[in-house]
C-alpha positions in Angstrom: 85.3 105.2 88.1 86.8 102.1 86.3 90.1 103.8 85.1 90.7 105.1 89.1 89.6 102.0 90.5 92.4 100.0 88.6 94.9 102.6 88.9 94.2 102.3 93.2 94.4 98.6 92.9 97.3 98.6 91.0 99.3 101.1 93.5 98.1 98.8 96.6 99.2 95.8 94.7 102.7 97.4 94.2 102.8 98.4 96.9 102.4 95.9 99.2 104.4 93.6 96.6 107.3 94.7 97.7 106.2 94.1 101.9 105.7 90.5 100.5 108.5 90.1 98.9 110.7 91.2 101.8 108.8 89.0 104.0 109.1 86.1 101.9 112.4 86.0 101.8 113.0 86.9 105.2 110.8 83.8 105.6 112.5 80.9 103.4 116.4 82.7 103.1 117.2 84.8 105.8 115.5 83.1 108.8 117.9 80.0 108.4 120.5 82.0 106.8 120.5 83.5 110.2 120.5 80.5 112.6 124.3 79.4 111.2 126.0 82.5 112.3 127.3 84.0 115.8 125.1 86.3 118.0 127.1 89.2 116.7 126.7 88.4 113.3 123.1 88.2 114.1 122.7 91.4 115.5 125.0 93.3 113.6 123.7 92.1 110.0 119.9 92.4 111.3 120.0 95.5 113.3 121.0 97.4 110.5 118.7 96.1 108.1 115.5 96.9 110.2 117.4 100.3 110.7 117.0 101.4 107.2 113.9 98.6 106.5 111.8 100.3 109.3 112.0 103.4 107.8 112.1 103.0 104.0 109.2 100.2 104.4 106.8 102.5 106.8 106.3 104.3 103.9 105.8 101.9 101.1 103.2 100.0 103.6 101.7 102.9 104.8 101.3 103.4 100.7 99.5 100.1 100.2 97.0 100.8 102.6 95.8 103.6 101.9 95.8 102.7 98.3 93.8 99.4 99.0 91.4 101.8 101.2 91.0 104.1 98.5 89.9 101.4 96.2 87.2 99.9 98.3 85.8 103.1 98.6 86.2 104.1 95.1 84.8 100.2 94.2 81.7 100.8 96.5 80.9 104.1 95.2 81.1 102.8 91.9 78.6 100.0 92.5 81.3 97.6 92.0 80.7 95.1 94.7 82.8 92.2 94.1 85.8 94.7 94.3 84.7 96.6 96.7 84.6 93.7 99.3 87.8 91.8 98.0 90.0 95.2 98.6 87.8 95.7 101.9 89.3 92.2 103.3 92.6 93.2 101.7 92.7 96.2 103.8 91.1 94.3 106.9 94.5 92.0 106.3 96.5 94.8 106.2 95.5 96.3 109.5 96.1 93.0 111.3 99.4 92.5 109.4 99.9 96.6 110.3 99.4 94.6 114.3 101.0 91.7 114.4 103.9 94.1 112.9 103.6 97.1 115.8 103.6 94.2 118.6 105.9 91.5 117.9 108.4 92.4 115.3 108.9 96.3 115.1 109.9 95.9 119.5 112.7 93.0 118.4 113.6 95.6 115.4 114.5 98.2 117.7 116.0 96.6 120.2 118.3 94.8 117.8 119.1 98.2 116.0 119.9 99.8 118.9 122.0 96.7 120.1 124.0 97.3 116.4 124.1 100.9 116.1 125.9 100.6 119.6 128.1 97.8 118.3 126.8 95.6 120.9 125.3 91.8 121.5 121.7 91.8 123.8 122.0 88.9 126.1 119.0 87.8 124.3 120.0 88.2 121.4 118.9 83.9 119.8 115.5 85.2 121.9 114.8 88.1 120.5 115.4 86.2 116.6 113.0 83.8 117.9 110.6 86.3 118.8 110.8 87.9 115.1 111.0 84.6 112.8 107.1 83.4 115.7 105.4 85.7 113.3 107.0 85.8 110.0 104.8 83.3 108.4 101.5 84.8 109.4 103.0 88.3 108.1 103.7 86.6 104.9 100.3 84.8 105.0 98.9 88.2 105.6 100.3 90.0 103.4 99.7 87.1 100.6 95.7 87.1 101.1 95.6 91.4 100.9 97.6 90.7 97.5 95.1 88.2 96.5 91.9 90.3 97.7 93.7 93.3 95.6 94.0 91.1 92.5 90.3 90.3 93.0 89.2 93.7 93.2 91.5 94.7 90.4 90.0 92.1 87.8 86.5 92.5 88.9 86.6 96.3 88.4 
């Protein structure tokens, strides 16, 4: 139960690494990289990103997870407590990132993929940035605690 309780941490952890990581730097480089170029710019460079980002990264997250699921349930069956609960808050972080994700930015991501894919500027378009870069940090903060919950759960296993 050890040897798969690592090897589920370790997937999560990966996983959701590279969520992190893109939210990171959306965080510190491209949310002022983006406030020193035109509305067009704006829309064209970020609606195509969360065009292929939304659909490479459902998977990857979707990934992570499960994975971090898996290895509270794999951690509680085993009797191993300690990583049982740290993965459980992981996951618990997760969902609320999995939220905060479905109600603020993923609307803004379509809207400005659409807006690109069309080769057009929203009205809105300094808004709808806004909207995205209101939640970025708690994503990131998110994120960071089910990473840290993970490595928890991966060390005490």
């Amino acid at each position: 139960m050890h040897t798969l309780i690592e090897i589920l941490a370790v997937a999560a952890i990966l996983a959701n690494a590279v969520v992190y990581g893109t939210d990171v730097f959306g965080a510190i480089v491209l949310r002022p990289a983006v406030a020193s170029v035109d509305d067009r710019t704006l829309t064209q460079l970020l609606g195509h990103i969360h065009r292929i980002a939304d659909r490479r990264f459902s998977v990857i997250g979707a990934v992570g997870l499960i994975a971090a699921v898996a290895t509270a349930v794999a951690a509680a069956v085993g009797g191993r407590w300690v990583s049982a609960a740290a993965a459980a808050l992981a996951a618990v972080a997760l969902i609320g990132f999995l939220v905060v994700y479905t109600r603020i930015s993923k609307p803004v991501n379509t809207v400005l993929t659409a807006a690109a894919v069309a080769d057009e500027v929203p009205a809105d378009a300094r808004g709808l940035q806004t909207r995205w870069e209101s939640v970025i940090d708690a994503r990131v903060v998110l994120q960071g605690l089910a990473l840290l919950g993970l490595c928890v759960a991966l060390v005490a296993a």
